[in-house]
C-alpha positions in Angstrom: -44.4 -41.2 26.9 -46.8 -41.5 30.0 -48.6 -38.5 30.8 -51.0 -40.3 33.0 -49.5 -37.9 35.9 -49.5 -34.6 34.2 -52.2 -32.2 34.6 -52.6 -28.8 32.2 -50.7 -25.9 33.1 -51.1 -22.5 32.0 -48.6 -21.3 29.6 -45.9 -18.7 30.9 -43.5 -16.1 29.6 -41.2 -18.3 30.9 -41.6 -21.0 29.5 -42.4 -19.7 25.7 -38.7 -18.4 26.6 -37.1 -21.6 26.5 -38.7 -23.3 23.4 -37.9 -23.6 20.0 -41.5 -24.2 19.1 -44.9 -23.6 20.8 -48.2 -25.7 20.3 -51.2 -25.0 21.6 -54.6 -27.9 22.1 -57.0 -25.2 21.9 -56.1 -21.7 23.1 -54.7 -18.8 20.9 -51.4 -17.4 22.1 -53.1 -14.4 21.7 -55.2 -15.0 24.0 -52.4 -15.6 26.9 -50.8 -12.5 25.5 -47.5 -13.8 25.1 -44.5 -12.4 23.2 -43.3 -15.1 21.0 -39.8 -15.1 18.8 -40.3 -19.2 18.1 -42.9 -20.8 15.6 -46.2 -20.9 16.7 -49.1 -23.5 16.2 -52.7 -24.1 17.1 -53.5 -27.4 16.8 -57.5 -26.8 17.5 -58.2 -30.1 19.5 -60.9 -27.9 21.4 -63.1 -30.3 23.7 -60.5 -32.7 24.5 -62.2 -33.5 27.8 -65.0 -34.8 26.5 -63.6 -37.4 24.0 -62.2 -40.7 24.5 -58.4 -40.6 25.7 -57.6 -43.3 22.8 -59.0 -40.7 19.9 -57.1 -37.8 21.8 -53.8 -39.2 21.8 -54.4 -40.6 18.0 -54.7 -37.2 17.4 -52.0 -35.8 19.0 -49.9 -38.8 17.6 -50.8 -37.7 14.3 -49.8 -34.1 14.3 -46.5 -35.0 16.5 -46.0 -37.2 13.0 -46.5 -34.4 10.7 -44.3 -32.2 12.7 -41.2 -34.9 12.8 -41.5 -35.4 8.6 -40.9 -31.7 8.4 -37.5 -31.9 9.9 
């Protein structure tokens, strides 16, 4: 998946509505104050900005992994 384009968003009601799952990098949901009825999951990849892109997406690969063997 390229994501070369994409650029971070802040998180909305709206779209916590239409998931089955949410993940944050860094940021507590409690934080954004959001009402959640889906699993939630903090992935504490804080700093992201300031490694390389390669380790980053290793990372992310990683736990996108873990979550797929759970199904």
């Amino acid at each position: 998946m390229d994501i070369s384009g994409g650029a971070p968003r802040l998180l909305t009601q709206e779209m916590v509505d239409r998931t089955s799952r949410v993940i944050t990098m860094d940021c507590s949901l409690d934080e954004a104050c959001l009402a959640t009825t889906v699993p939630t999951a903090g992935w504490g990849l804080a700093d992201a900005a300031d490694r390389p892109i390669a380790e980053v997406r290793d990372l992310i690969e990683q736990k996108v992994r873990g979550l797929l063997a759970e199904r």
